[in-house]
Gaussian input, Z-matrix of N, CA and C with variables (Angstrom, degrees):
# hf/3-21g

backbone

0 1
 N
 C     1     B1
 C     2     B2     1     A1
 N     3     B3     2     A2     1     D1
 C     4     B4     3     A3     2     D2
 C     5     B5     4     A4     3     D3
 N     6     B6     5     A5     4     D4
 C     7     B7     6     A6     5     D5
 C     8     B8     7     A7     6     D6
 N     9     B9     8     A8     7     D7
 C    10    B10     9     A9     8     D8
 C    11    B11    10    A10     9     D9
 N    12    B12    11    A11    10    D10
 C    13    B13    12    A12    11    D11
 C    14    B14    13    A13    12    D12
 N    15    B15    14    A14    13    D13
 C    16    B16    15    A15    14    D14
 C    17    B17    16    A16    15    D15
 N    18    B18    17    A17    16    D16
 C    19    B19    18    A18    17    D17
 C    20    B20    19    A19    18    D18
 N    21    B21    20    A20    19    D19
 C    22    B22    21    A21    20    D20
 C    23    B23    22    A22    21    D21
 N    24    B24    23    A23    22    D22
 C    25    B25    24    A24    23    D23
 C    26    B26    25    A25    24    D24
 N    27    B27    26    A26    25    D25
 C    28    B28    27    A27    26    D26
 C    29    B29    28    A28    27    D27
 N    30    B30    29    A29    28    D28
 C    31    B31    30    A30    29    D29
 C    32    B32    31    A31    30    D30
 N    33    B33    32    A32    31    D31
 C    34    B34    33    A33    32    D32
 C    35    B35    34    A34    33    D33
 N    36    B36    35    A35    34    D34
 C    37    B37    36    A36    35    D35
 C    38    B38    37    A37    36    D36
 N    39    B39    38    A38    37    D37
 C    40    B40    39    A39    38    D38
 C    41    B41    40    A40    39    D39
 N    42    B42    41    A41    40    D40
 C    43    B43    42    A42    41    D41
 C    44    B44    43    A43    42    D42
 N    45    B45    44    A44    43    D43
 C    46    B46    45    A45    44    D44
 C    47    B47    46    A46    45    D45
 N    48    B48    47    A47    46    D46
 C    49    B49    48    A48    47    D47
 C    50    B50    49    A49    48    D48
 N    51    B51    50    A50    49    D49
 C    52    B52    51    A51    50    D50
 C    53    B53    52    A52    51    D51
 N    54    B54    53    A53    52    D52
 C    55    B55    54    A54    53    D53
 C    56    B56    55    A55    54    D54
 N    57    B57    56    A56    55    D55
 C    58    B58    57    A57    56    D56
 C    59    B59    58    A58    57    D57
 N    60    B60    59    A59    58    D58
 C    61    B61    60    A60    59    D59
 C    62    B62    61    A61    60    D60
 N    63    B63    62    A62    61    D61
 C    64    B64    63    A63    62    D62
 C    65    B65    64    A64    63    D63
 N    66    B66    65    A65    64    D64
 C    67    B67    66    A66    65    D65
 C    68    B68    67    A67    66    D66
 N    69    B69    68    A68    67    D67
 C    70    B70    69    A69    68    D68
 C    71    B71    70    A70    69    D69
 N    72    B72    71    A71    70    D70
 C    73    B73    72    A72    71    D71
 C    74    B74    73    A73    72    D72
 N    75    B75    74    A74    73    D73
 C    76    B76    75    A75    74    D74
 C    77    B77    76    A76    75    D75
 N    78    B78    77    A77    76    D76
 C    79    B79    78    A78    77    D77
 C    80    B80    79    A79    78    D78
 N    81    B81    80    A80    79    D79
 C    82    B82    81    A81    80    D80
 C    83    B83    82    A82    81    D81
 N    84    B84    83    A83    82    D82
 C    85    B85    84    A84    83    D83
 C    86    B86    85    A85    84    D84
 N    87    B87    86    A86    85    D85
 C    88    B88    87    A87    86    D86
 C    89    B89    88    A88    87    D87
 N    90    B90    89    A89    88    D88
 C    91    B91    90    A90    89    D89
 C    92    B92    91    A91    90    D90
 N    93    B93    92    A92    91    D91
 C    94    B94    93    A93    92    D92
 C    95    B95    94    A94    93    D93
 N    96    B96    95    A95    94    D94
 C    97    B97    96    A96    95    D95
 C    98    B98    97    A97    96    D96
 N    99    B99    98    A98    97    D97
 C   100   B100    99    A99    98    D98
 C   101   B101   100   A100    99    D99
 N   102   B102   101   A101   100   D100
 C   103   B103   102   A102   101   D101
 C   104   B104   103   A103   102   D102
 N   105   B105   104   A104   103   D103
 C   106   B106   105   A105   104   D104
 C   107   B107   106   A106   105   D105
 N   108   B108   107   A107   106   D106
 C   109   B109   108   A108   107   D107
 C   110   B110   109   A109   108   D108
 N   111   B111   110   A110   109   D109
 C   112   B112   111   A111   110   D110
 C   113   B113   112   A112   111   D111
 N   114   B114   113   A113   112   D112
 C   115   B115   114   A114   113   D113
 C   116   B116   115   A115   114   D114
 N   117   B117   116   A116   115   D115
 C   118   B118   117   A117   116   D116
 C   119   B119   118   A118   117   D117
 N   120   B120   119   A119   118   D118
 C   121   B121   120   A120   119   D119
 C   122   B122   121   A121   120   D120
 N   123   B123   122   A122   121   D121
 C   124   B124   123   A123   122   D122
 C   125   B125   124   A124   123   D123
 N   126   B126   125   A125   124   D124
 C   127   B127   126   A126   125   D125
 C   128   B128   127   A127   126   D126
 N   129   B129   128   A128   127   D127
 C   130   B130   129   A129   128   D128
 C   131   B131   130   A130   129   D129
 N   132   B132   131   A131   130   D130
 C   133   B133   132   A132   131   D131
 C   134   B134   133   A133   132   D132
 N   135   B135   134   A134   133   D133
 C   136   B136   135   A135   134   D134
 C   137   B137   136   A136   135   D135
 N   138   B138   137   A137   136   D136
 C   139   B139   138   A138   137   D137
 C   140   B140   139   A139   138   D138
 N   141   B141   140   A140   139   D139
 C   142   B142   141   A141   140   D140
 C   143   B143   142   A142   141   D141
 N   144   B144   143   A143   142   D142
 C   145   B145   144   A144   143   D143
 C   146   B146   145   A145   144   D144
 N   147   B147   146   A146   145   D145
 C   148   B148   147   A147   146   D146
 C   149   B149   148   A148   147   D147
 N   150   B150   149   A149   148   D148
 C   151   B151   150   A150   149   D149
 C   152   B152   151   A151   150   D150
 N   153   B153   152   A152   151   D151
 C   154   B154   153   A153   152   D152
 C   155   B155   154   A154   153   D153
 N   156   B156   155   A155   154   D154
 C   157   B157   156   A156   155   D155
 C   158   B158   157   A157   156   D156
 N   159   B159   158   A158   157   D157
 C   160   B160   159   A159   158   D158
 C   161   B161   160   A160   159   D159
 N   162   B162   161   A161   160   D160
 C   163   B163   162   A162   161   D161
 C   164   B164   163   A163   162   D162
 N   165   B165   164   A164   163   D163
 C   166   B166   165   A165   164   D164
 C   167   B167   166   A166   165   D165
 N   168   B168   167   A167   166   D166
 C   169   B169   168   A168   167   D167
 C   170   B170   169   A169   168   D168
 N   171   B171   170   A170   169   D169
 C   172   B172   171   A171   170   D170
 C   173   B173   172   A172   171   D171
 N   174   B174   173   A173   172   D172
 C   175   B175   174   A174   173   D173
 C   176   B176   175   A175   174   D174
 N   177   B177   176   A176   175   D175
 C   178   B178   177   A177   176   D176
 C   179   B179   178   A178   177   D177
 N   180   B180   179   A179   178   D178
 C   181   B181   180   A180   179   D179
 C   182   B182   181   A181   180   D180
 N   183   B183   182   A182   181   D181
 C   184   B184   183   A183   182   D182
 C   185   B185   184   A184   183   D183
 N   186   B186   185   A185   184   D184
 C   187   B187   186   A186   185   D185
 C   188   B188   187   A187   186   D186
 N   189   B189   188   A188   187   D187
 C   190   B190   189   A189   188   D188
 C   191   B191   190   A190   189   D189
 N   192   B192   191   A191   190   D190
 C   193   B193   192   A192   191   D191
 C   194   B194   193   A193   192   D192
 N   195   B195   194   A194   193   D193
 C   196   B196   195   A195   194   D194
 C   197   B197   196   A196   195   D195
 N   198   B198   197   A197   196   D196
 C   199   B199   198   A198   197   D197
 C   200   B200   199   A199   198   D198
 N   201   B201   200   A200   199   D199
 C   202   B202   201   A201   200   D200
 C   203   B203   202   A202   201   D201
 N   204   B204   203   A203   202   D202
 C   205   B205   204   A204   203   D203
 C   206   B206   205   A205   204   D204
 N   207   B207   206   A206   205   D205
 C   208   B208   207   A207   206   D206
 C   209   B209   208   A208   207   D207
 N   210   B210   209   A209   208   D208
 C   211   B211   210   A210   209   D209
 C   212   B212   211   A211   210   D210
 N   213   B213   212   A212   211   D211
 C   214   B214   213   A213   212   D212
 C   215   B215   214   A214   213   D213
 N   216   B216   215   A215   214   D214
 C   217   B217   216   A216   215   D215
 C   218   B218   217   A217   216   D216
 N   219   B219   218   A218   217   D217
 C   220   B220   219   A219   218   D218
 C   221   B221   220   A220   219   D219
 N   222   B222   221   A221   220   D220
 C   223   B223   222   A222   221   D221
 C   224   B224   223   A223   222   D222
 N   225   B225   224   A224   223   D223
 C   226   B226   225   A225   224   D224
 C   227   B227   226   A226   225   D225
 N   228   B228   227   A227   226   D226
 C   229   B229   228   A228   227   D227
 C   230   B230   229   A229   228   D228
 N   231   B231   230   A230   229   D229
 C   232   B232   231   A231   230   D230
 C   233   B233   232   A232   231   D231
 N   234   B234   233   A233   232   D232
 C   235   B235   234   A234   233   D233
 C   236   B236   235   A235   234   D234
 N   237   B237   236   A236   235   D235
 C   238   B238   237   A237   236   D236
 C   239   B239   238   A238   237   D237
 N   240   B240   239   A239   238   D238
 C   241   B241   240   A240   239   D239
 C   242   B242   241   A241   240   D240
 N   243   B243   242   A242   241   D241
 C   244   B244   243   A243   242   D242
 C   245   B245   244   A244   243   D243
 N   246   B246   245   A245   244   D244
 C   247   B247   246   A246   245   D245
 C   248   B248   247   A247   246   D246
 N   249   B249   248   A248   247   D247
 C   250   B250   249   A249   248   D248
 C   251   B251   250   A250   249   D249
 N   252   B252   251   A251   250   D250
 C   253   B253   252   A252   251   D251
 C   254   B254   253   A253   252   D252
 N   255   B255   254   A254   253   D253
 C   256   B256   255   A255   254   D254
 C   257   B257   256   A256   255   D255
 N   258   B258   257   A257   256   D256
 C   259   B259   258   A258   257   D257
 C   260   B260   259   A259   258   D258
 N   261   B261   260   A260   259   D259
 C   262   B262   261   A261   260   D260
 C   263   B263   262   A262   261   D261
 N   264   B264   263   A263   262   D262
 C   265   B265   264   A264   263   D263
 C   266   B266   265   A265   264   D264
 N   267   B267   266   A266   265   D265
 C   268   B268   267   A267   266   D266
 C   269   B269   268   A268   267   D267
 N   270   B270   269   A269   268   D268
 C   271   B271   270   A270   269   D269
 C   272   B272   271   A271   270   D270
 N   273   B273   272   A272   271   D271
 C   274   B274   273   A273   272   D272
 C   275   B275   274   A274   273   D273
 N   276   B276   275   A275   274   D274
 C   277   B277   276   A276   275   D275
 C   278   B278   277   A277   276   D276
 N   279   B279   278   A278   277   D277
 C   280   B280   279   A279   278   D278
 C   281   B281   280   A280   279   D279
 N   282   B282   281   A281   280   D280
 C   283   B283   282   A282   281   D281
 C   284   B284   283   A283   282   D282
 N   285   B285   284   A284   283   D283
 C   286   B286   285   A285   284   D284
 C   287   B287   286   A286   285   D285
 N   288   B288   287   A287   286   D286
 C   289   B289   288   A288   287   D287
 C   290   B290   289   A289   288   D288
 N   291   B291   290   A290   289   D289
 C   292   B292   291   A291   290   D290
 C   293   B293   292   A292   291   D291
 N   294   B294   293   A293   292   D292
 C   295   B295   294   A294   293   D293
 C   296   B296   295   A295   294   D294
 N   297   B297   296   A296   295   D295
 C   298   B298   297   A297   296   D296
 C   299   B299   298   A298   297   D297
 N   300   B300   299   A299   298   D298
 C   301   B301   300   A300   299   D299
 C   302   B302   301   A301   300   D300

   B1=1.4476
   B2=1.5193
   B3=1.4422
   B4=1.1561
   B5=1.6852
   B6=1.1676
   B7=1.5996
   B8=1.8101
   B9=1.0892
   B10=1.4376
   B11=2.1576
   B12=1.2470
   B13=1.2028
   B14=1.9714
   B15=1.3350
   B16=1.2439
   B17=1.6354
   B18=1.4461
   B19=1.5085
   B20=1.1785
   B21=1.3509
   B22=1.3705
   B23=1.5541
   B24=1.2703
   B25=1.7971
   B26=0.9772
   B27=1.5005
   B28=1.0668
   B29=1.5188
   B30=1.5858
   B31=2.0011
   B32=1.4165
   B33=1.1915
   B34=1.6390
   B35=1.7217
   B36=0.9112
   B37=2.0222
   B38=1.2842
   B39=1.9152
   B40=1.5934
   B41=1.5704
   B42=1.2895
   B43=1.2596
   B44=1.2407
   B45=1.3840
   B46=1.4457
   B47=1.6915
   B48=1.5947
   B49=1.5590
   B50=1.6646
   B51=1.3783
   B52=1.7435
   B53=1.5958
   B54=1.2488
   B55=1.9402
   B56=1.3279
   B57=1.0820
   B58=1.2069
   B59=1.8271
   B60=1.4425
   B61=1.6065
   B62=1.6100
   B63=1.0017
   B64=1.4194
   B65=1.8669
   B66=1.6730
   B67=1.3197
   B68=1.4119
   B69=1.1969
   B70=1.7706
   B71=1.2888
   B72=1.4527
   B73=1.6430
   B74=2.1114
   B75=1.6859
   B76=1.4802
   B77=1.7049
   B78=1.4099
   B79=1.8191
   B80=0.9795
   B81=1.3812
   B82=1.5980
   B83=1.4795
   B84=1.3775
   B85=1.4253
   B86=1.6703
   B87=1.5952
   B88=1.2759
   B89=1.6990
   B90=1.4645
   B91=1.1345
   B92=1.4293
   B93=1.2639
   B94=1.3728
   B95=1.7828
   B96=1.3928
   B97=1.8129
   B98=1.5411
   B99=1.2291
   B100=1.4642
   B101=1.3159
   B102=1.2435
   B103=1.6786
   B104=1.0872
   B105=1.1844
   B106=1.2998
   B107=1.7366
   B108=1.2926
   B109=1.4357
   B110=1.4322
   B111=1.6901
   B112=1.8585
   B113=1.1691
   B114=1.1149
   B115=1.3870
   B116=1.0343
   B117=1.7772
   B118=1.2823
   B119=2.2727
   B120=1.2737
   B121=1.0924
   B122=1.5939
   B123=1.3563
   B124=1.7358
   B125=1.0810
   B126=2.2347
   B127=1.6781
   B128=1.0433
   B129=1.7396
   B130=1.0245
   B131=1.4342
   B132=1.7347
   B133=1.5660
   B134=1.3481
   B135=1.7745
   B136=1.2280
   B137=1.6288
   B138=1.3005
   B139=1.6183
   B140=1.3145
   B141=1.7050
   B142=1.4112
   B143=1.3226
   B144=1.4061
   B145=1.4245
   B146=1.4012
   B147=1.7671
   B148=1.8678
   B149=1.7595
   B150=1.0201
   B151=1.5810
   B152=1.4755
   B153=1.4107
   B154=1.7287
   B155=1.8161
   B156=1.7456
   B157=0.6706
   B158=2.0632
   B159=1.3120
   B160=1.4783
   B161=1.3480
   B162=1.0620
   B163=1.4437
   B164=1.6784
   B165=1.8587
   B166=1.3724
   B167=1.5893
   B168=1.0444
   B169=1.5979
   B170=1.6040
   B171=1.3563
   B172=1.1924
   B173=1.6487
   B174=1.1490
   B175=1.5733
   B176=1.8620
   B177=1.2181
   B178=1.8513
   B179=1.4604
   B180=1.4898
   B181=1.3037
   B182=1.7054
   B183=1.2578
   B184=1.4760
   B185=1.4914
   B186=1.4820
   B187=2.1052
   B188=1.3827
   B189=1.2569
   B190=1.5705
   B191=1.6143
   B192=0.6000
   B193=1.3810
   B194=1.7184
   B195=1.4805
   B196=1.1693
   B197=1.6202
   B198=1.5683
   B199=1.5046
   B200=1.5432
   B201=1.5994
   B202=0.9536
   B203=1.3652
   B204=1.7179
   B205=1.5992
   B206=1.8734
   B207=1.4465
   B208=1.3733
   B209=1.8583
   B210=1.2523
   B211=1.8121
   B212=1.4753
   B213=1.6665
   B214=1.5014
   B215=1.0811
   B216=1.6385
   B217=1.7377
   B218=1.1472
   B219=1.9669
   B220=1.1619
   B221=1.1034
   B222=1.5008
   B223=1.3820
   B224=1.8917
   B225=0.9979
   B226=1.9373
   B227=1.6907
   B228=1.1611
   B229=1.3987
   B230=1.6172
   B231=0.9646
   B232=1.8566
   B233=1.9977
   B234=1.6801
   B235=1.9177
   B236=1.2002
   B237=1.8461
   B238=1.6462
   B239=1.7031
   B240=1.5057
   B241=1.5151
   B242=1.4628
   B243=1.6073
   B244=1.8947
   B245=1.6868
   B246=1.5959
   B247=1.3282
   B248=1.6381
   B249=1.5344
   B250=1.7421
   B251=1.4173
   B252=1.3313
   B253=1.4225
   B254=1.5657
   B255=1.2834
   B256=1.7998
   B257=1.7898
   B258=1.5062
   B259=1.7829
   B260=1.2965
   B261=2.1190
   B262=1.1815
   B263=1.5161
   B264=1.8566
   B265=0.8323
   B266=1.8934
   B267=1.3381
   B268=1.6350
   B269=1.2829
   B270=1.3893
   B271=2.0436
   B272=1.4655
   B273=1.0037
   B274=1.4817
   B275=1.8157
   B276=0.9303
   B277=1.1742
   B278=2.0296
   B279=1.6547
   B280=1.4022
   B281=1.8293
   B282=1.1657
   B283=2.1344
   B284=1.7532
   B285=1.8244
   B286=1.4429
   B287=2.0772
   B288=1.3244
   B289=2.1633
   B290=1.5710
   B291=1.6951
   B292=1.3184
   B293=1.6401
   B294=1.9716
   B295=1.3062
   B296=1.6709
   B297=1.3698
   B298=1.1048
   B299=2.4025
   B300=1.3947
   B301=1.2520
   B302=1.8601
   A1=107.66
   A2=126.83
   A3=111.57
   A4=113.23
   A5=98.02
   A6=104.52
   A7=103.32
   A8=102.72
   A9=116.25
   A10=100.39
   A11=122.01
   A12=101.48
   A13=105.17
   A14=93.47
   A15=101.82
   A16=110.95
   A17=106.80
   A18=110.55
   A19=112.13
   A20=131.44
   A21=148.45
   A22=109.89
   A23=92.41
   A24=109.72
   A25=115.58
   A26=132.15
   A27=128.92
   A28=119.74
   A29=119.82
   A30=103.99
   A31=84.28
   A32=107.62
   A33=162.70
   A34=120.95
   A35=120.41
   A36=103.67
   A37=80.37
   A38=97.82
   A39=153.40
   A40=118.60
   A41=115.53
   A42=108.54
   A43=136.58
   A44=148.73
   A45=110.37
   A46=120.01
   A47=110.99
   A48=92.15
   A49=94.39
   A50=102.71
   A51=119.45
   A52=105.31
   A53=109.09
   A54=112.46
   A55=106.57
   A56=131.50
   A57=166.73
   A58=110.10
   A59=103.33
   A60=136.73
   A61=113.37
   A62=112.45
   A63=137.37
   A64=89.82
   A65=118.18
   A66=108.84
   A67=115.17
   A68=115.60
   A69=115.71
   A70=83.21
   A71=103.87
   A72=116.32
   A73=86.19
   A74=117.64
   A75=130.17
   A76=76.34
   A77=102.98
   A78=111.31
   A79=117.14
   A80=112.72
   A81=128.75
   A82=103.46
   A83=130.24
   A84=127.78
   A85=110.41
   A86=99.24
   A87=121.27
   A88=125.77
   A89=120.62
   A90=133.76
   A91=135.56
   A92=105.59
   A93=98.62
   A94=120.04
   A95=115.20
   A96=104.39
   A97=101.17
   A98=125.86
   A99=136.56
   A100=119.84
   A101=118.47
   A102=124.03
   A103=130.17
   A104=122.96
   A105=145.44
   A106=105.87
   A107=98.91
   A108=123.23
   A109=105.03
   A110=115.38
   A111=119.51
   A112=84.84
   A113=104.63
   A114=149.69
   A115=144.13
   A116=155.92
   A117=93.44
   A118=56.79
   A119=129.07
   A120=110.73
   A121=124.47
   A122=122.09
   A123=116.48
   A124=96.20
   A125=116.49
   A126=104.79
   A127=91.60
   A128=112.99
   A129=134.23
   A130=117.29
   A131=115.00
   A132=109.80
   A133=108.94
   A134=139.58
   A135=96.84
   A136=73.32
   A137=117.45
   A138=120.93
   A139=97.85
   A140=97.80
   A141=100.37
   A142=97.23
   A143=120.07
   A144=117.94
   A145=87.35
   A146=97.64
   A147=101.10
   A148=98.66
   A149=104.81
   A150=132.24
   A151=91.59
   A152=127.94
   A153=117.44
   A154=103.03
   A155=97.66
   A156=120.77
   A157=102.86
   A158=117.25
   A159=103.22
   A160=109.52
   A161=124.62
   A162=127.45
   A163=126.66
   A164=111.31
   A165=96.10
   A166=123.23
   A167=114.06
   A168=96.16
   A169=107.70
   A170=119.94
   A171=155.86
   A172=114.59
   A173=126.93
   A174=114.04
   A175=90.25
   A176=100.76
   A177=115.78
   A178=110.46
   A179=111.06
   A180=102.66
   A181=104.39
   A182=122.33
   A183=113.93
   A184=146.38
   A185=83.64
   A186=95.81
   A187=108.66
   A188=127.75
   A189=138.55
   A190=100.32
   A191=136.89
   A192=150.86
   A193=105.36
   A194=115.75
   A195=124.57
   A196=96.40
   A197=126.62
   A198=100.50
   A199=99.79
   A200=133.36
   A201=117.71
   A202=105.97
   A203=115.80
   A204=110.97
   A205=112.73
   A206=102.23
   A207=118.91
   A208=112.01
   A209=112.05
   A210=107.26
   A211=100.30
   A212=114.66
   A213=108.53
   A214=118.69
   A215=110.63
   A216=111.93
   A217=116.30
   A218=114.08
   A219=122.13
   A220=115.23
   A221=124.14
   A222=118.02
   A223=100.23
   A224=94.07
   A225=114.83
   A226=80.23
   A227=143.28
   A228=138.76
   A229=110.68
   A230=116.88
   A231=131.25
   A232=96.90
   A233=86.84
   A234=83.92
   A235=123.93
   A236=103.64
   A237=95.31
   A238=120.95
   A239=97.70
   A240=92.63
   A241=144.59
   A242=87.22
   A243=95.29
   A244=102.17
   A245=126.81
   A246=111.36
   A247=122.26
   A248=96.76
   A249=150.35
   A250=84.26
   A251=102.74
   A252=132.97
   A253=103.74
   A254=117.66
   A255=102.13
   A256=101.09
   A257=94.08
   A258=106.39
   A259=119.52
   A260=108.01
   A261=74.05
   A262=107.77
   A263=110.41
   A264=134.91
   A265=115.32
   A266=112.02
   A267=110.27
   A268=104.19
   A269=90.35
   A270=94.84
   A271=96.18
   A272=109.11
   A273=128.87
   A274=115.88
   A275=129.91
   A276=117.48
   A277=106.54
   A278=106.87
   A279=103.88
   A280=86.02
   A281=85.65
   A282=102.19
   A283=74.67
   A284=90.09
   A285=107.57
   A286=86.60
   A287=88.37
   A288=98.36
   A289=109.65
   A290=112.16
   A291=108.32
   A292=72.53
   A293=121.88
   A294=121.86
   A295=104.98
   A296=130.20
   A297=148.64
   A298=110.55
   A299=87.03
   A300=96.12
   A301=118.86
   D1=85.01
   D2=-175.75
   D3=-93.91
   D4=140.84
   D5=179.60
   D6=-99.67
   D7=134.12
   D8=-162.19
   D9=-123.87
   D10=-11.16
   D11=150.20
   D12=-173.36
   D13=165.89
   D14=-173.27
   D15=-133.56
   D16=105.96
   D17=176.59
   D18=-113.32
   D19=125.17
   D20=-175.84
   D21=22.01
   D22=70.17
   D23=-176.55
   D24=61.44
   D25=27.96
   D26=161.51
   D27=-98.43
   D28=116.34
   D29=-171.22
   D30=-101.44
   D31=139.89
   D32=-174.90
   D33=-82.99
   D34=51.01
   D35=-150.55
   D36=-133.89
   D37=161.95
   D38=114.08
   D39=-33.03
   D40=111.22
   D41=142.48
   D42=-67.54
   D43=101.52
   D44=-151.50
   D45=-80.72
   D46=22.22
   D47=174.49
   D48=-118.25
   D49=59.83
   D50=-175.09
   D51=-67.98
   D52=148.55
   D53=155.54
   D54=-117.51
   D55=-175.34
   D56=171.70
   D57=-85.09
   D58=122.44
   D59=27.96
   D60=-82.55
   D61=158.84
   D62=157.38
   D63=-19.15
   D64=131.83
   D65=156.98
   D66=-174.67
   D67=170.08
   D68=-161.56
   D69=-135.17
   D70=153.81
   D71=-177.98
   D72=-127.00
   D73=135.64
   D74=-169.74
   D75=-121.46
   D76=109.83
   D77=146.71
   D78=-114.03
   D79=145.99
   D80=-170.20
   D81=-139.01
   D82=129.27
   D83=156.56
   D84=28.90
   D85=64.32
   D86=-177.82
   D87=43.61
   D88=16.52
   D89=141.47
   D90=-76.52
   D91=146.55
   D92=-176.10
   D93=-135.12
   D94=148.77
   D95=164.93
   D96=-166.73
   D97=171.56
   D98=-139.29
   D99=-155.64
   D100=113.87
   D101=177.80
   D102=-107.75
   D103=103.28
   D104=-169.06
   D105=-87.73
   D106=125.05
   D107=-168.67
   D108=-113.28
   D109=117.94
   D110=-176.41
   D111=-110.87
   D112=147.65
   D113=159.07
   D114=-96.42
   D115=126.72
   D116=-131.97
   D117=-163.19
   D118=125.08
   D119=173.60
   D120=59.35
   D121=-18.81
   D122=167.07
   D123=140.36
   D124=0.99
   D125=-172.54
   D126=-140.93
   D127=159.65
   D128=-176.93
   D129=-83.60
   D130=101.88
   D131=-176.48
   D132=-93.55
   D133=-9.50
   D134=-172.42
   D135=-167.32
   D136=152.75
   D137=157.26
   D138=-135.67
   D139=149.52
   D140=-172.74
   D141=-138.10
   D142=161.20
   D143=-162.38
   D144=-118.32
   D145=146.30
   D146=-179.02
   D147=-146.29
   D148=173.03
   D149=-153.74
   D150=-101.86
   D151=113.64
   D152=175.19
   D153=-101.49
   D154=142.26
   D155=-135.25
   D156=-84.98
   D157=138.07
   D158=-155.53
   D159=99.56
   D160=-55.98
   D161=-170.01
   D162=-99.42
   D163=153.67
   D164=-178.97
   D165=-79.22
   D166=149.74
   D167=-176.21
   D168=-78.72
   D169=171.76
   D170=151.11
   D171=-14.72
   D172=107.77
   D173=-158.79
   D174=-68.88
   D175=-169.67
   D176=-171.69
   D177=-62.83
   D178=-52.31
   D179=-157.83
   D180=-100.58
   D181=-28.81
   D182=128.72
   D183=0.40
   D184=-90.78
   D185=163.87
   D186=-49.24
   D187=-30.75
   D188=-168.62
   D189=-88.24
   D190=-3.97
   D191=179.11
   D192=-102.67
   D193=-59.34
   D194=-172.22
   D195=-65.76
   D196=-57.57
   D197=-164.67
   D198=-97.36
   D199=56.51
   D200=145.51
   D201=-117.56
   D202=-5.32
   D203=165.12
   D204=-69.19
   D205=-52.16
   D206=170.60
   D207=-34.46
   D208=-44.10
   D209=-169.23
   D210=-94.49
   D211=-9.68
   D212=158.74
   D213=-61.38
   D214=-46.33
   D215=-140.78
   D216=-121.22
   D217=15.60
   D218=-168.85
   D219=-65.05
   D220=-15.93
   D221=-170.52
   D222=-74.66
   D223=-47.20
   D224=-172.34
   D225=-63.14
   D226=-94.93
   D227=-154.19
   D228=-43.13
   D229=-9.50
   D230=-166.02
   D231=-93.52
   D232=-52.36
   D233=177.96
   D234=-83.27
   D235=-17.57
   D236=170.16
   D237=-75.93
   D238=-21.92
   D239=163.74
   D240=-80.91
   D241=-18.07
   D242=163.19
   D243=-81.71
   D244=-26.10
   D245=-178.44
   D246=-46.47
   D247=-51.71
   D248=175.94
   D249=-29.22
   D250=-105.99
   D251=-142.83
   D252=-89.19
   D253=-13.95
   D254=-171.28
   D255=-105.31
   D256=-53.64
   D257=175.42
   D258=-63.50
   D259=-42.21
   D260=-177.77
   D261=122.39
   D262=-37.36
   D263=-161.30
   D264=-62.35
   D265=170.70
   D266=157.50
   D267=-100.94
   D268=147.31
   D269=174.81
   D270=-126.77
   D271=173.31
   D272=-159.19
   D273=-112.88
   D274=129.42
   D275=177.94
   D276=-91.13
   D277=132.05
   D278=-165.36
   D279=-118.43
   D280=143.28
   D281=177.66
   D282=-100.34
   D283=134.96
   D284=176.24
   D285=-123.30
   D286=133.79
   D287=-176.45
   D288=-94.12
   D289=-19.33
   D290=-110.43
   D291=-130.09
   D292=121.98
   D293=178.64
   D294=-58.79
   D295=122.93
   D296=-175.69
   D297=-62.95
   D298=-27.49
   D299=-173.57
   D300=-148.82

């Protein structure tokens, strides 16, 4: 399960027995919710934030937090998942300090 970033208590991760689409799971104080990033031709047309299933989601201002890191960093969350899952690769977990928006 690598967690690949952490913004103001928010962990950022891969499951690693992930599918497709493209997606990040935001846990917080044992909540959870998930943004799924389409792709559509080599670009990113739409991420949508969803409710995982079993679990409570993400309180309001939270989740709001989570997909405004997500529409920052989709490009970076897009290569850590081809690093991940296609290469093979290790990814790194990065502490982000800094309000994104």
């Amino acid at each position: 399960m690598p967690k690949i970033y952490v913004y103001f208590g928010i962990v950022i991760l891969f499951y690693s027995n992930e599918h497709e689409p493209v997606h990040v799971h935001g846990k917080y104080q044992g909540k959870e919710s998930k943004a799924e990033i389409m792709i559509d031709n080599g670009k990113v047309v739409k991420i949508v934030i969803k409710s995982v299933k079993g679990r409570e989601p993400l309180p309001p201002k939270i989740l709001k937090d989570f997909e405004d890191f997500v529409n920052v960093y989709t490009d970076k969350i897009v290569q850590k998942w081809i690093d991940y899952f296609v290469l093979h690769k290790e990814v790194l977990c990065e502490s982000i300090e800094k309000r994104v928006i």
